[in-house]
C-alpha positions, 0 to 999 in steps of 0.5 A, spaced: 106 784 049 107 780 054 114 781 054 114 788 054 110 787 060 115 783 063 121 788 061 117 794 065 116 789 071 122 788 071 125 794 071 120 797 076 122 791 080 129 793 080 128 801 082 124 798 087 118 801 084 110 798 086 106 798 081 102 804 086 108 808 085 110 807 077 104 810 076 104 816 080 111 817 078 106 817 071 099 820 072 096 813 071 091 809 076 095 803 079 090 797 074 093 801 068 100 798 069 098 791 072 094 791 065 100 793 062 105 788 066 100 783 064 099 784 056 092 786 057 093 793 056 098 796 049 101 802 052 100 808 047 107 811 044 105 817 049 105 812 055 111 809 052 115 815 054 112 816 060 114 809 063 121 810 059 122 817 064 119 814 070 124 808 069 129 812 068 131 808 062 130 810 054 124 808 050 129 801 047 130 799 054 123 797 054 123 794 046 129 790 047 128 782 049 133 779 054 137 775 048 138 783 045 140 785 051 145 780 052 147 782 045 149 789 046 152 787 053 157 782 050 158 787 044 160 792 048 164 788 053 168 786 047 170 793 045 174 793 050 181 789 047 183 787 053 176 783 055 176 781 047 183 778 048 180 774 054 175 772 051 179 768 045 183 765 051 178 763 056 175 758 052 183 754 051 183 754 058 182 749 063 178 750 071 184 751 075 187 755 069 180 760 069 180 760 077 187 763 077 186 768 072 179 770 074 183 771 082 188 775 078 184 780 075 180 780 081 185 782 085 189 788 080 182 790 080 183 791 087 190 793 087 192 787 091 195 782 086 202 780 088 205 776 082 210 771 085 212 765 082 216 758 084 222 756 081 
């Protein structure tokens, strides 16, 4: 429970919610949320639907521990064939080599990449 206190701490942390303000976005006293962010408290299946609409976030964003989130960020990068294609070559790369394609992309992604090449 502590973890799930702790996921709903964060995410109301990072919507620059108070624990005052999550709990009018739900109808609940302010002590009910410090109850659940510190493990005190079971949140009901209910108050679980409640909490995922006033974080703006699906009842498994709240479920899910920061390994499984990790997880499925990295699964989802790993779609895209261009980033799995990097992914298997960073790691033969030496420092400058990843600096200078990290720069590279950095700039395509701002459309001032130049390729200029010393012969």
């Amino acid at each position: 429970m502590k973890q799930l206190g702790a996921r709903i701490r964060e995410l109301r942390k990072q919507r620059s919610l108070s624990q005052r303000g999550l709990a009018s976005l739900m109808g609940v006293p302010r002590t009910y949320i410090s109850k659940i962010e510190t493990g005190r408290a079971v949140p009901s299946l209910a108050s679980m639907e409640r909490l995922a609409a006033a974080l703006r976030v699906r009842i498994t964003a709240l479920l899910l521990d920061s390994s499984a989130r990790r997880a499925a960020h990295l699964s989802a990068l790993l779609a895209d064939p261009f980033l799995a294609e990097i992914a298997t070559v960073l790691p033969r790369m030496d420092a400058l080599a990843r600096v200078l394609m990290l720069r590279a992309a950095r700039e395509s992604a701002e459309g001032t990449w130049r390729c200029t090449v010393d012969l």
